[in-house]
VEXMIMI-683796 format. One record per residue (C-alpha): residue number from 1; residue in three letters; x, y, z. Coordinates in nm, 3 decimals. Layout:
<paros>
+-----+---------+---------+---------+---------+
! num ! residuo !       x !       y !       z !
+-----+---------+---------+---------+---------+
! NUM !     ALA !       X !       Y !       Z !
...
+-----+---------+---------+---------+---------+
</paros>
This chain:
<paros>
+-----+---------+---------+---------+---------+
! num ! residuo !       x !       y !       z !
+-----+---------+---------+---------+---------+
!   1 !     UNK !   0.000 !   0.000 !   0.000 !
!   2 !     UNK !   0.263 !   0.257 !   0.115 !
!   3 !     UNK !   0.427 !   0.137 !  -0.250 !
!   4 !     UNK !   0.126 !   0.268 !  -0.424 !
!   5 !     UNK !   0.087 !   0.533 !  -0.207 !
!   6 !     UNK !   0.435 !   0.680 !  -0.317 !
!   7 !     UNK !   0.381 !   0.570 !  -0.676 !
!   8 !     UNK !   0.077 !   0.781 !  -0.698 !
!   9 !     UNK !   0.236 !   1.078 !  -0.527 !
!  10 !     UNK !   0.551 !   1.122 !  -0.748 !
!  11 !     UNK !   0.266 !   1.048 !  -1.057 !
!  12 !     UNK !   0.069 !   1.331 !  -0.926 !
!  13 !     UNK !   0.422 !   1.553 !  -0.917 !
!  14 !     UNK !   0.513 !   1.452 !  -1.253 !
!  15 !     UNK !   0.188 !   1.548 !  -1.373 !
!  16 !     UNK !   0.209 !   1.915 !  -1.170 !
!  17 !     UNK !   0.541 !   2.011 !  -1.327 !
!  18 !     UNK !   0.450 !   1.848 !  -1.685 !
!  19 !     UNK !   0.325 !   2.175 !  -1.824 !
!  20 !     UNK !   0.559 !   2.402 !  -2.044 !
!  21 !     UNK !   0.779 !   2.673 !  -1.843 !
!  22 !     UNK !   0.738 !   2.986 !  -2.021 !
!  23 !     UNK !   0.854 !   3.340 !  -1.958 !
!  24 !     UNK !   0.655 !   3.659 !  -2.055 !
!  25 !     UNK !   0.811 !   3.944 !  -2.210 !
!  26 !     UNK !   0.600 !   4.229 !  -2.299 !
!  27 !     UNK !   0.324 !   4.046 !  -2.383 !
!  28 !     UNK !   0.473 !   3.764 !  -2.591 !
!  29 !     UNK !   0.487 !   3.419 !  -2.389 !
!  30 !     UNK !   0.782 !   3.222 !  -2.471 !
!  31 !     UNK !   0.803 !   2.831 !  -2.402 !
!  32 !     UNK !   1.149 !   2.708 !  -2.273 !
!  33 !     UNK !   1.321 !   2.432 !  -2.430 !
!  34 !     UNK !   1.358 !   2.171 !  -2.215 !
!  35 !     UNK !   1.657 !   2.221 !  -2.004 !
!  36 !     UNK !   1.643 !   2.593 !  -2.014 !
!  37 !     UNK !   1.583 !   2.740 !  -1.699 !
!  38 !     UNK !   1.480 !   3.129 !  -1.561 !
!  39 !     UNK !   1.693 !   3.295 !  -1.354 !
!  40 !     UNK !   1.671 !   3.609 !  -1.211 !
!  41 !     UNK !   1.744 !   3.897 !  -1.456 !
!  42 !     UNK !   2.122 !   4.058 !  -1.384 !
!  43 !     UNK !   2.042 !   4.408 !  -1.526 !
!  44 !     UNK !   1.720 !   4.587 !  -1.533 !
!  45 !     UNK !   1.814 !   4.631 !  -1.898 !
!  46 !     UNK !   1.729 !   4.279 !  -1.963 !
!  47 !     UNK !   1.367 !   4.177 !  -1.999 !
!  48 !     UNK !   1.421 !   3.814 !  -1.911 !
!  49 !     UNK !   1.761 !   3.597 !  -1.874 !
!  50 !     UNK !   1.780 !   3.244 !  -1.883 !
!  51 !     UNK !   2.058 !   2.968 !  -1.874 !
!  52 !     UNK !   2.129 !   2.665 !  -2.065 !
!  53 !     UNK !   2.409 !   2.415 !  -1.944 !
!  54 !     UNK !   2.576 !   2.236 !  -2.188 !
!  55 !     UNK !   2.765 !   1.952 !  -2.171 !
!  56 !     UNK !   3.180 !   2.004 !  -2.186 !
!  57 !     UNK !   3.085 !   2.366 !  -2.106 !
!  58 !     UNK !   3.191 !   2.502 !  -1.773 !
!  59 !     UNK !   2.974 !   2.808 !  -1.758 !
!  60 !     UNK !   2.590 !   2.784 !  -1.838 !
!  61 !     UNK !   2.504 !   2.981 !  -2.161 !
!  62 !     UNK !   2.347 !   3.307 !  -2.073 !
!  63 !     UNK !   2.014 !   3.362 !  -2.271 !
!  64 !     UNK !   1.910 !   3.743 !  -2.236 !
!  65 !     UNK !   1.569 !   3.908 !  -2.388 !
!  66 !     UNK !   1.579 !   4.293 !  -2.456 !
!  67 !     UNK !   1.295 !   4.534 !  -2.630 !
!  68 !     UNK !   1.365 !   4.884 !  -2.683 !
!  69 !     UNK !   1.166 !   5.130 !  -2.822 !
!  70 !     UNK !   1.417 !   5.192 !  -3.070 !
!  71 !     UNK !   1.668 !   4.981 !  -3.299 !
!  72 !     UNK !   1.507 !   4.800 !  -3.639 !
!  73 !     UNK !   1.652 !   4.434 !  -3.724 !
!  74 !     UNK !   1.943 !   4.540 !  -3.944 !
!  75 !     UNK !   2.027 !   4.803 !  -3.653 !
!  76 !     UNK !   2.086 !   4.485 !  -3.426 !
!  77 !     UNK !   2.239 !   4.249 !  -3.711 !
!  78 !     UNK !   2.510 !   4.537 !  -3.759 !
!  79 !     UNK !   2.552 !   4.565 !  -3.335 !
!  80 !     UNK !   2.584 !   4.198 !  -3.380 !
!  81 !     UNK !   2.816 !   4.166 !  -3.647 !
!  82 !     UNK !   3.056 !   4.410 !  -3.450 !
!  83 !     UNK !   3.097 !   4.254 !  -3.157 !
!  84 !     UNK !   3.284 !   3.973 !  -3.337 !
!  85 !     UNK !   3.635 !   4.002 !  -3.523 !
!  86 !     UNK !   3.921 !   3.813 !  -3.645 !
!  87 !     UNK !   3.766 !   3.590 !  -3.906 !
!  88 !     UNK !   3.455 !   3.632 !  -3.816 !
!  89 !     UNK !   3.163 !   3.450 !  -4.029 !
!  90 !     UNK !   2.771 !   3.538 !  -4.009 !
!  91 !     UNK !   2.458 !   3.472 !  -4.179 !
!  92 !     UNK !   2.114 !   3.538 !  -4.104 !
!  93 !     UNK !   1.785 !   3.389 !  -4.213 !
!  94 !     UNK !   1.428 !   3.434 !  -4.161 !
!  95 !     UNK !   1.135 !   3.177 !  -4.016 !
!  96 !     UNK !   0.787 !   3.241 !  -4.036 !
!  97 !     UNK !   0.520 !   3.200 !  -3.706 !
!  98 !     UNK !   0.268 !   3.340 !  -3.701 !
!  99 !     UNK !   0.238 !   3.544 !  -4.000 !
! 100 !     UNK !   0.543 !   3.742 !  -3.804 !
! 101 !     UNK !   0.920 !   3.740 !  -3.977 !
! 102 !     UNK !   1.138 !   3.619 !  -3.733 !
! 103 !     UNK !   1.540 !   3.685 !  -3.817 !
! 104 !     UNK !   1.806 !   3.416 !  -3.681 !
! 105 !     UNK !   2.114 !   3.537 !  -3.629 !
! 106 !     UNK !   2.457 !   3.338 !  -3.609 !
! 107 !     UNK !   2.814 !   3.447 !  -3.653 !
! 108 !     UNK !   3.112 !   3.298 !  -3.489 !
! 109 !     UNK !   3.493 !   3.433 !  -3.444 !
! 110 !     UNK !   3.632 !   3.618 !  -3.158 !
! 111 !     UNK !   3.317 !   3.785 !  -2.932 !
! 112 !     UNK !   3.356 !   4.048 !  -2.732 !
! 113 !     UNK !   3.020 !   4.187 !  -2.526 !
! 114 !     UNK !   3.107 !   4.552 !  -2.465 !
! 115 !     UNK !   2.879 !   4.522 !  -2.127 !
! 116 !     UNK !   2.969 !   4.173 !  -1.947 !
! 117 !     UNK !   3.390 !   4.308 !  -1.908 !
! 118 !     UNK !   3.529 !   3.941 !  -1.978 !
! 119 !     UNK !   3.720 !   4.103 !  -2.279 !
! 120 !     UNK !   3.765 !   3.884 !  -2.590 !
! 121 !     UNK !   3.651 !   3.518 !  -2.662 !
! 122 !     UNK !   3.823 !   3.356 !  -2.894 !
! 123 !     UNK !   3.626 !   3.032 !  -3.078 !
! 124 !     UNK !   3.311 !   3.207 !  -2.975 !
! 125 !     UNK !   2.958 !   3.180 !  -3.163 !
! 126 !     UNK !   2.669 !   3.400 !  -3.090 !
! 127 !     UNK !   2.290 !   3.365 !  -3.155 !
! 128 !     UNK !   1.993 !   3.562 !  -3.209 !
! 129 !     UNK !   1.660 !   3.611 !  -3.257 !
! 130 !     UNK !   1.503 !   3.890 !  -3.357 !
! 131 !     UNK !   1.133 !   3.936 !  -3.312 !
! 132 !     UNK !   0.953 !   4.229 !  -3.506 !
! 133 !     UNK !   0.654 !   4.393 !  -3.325 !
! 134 !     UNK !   0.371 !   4.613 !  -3.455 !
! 135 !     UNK !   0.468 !   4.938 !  -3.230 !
! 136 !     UNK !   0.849 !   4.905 !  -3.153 !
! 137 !     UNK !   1.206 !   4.759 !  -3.205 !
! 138 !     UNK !   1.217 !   4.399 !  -3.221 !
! 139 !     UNK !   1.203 !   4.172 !  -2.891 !
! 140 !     UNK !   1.538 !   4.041 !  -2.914 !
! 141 !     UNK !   1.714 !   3.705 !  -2.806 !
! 142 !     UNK !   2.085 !   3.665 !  -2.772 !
! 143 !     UNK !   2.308 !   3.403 !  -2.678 !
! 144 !     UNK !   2.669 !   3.386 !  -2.674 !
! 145 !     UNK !   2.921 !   3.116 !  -2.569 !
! 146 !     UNK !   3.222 !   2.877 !  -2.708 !
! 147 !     UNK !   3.145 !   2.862 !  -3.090 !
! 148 !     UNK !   3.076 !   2.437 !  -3.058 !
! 149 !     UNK !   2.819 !   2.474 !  -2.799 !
! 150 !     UNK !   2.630 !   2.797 !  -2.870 !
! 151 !     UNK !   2.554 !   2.701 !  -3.285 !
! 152 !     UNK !   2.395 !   2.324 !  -3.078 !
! 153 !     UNK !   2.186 !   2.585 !  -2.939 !
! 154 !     UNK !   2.081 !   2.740 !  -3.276 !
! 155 !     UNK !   1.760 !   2.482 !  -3.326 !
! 156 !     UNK !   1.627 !   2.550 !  -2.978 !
! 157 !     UNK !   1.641 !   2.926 !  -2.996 !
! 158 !     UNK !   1.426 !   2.919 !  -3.325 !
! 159 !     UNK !   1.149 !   2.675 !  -3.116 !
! 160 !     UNK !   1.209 !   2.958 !  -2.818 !
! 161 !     UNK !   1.167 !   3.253 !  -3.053 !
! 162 !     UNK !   0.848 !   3.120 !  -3.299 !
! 163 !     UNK !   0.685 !   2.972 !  -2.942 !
! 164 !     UNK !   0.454 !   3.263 !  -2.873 !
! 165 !     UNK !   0.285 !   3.216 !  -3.220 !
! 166 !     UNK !   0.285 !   2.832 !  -3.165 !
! 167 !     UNK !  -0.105 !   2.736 !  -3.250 !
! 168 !     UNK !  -0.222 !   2.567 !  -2.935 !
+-----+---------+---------+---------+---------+
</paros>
């Protein structure tokens, strides 16, 4: 009895934490991969930060949302493109959800984030998503991290980014 007791308990828990973890930003509600976890934001600038561990990695992968009034898509693919050097390589391309254009970003060479002061990262990729809305700049995604583990990232973020248009 006690076994079924205990079976039926963790059933009931598995069942409680089954549904979807999502975060909200500014009224779009984005599903999290599996694995993908909230965390508390480290800058007010950010909308919504998450982390990703990866395996070989010894830092999770920081996952940041921003939305600015201001700032089209080609505004952040240049911002993007210049925070990587040496022989740097990017492309972008677009997925539809929606009836919304969403851009993927990813370029890889050596990364430097003008905000986080870790200086240059050599062998770096980073990721994007850019999200265009009706009466501002883009909700943005960006990811950056060792170039091997951020582009195994790259299928993910486009689930993350066309989530809030997934039809239900």
């Amino acid at each position: 009895m006690k076994r079924l007791l205990l079976a039926f308990c963790l059933g009931l828990s598995s069942v409680t934490f089954a549904e979807d973890a999502k975060v909200d930003v500014d009224g779009l509600a984005f599903t999290l991969p599996e694995g993908w976890k909230s965390v508390e934001s480290t800058s007010p600038m950010r909308k919504a930060q998450l982390q990703v561990t990866v395996a070989g990695v010894a830092d999770p992968i920081d996952v940041v949302f921003f939305h600015f009034p201001g700032g089209d898509v080609e505004q952040n693919i240049t911002r993007w493109k210049n925070q990587l050097s040496g022989t740097a390589e990017s492309k972008t391309e677009e997925i539809e959800a929606g009836g919304k254009k969403i851009t993927i970003f990813q370029g890889t060479g050596t990364y430097t984030d003008p905000f986080a002061g870790k200086g240059a990262q050599e062998n770096y990729a980073l990721i994007g998503a850019l999200i265009p809305m009706d009466d501002s700049g883009p909700v943005v995604i960006k990811a950056a991290g060792p170039k091997a583990a951020a582009l195994g990232l790259i299928d993910a973020l486009k689930k993350l980014a066309s989530s809030p248009f997934a039809k239900k």
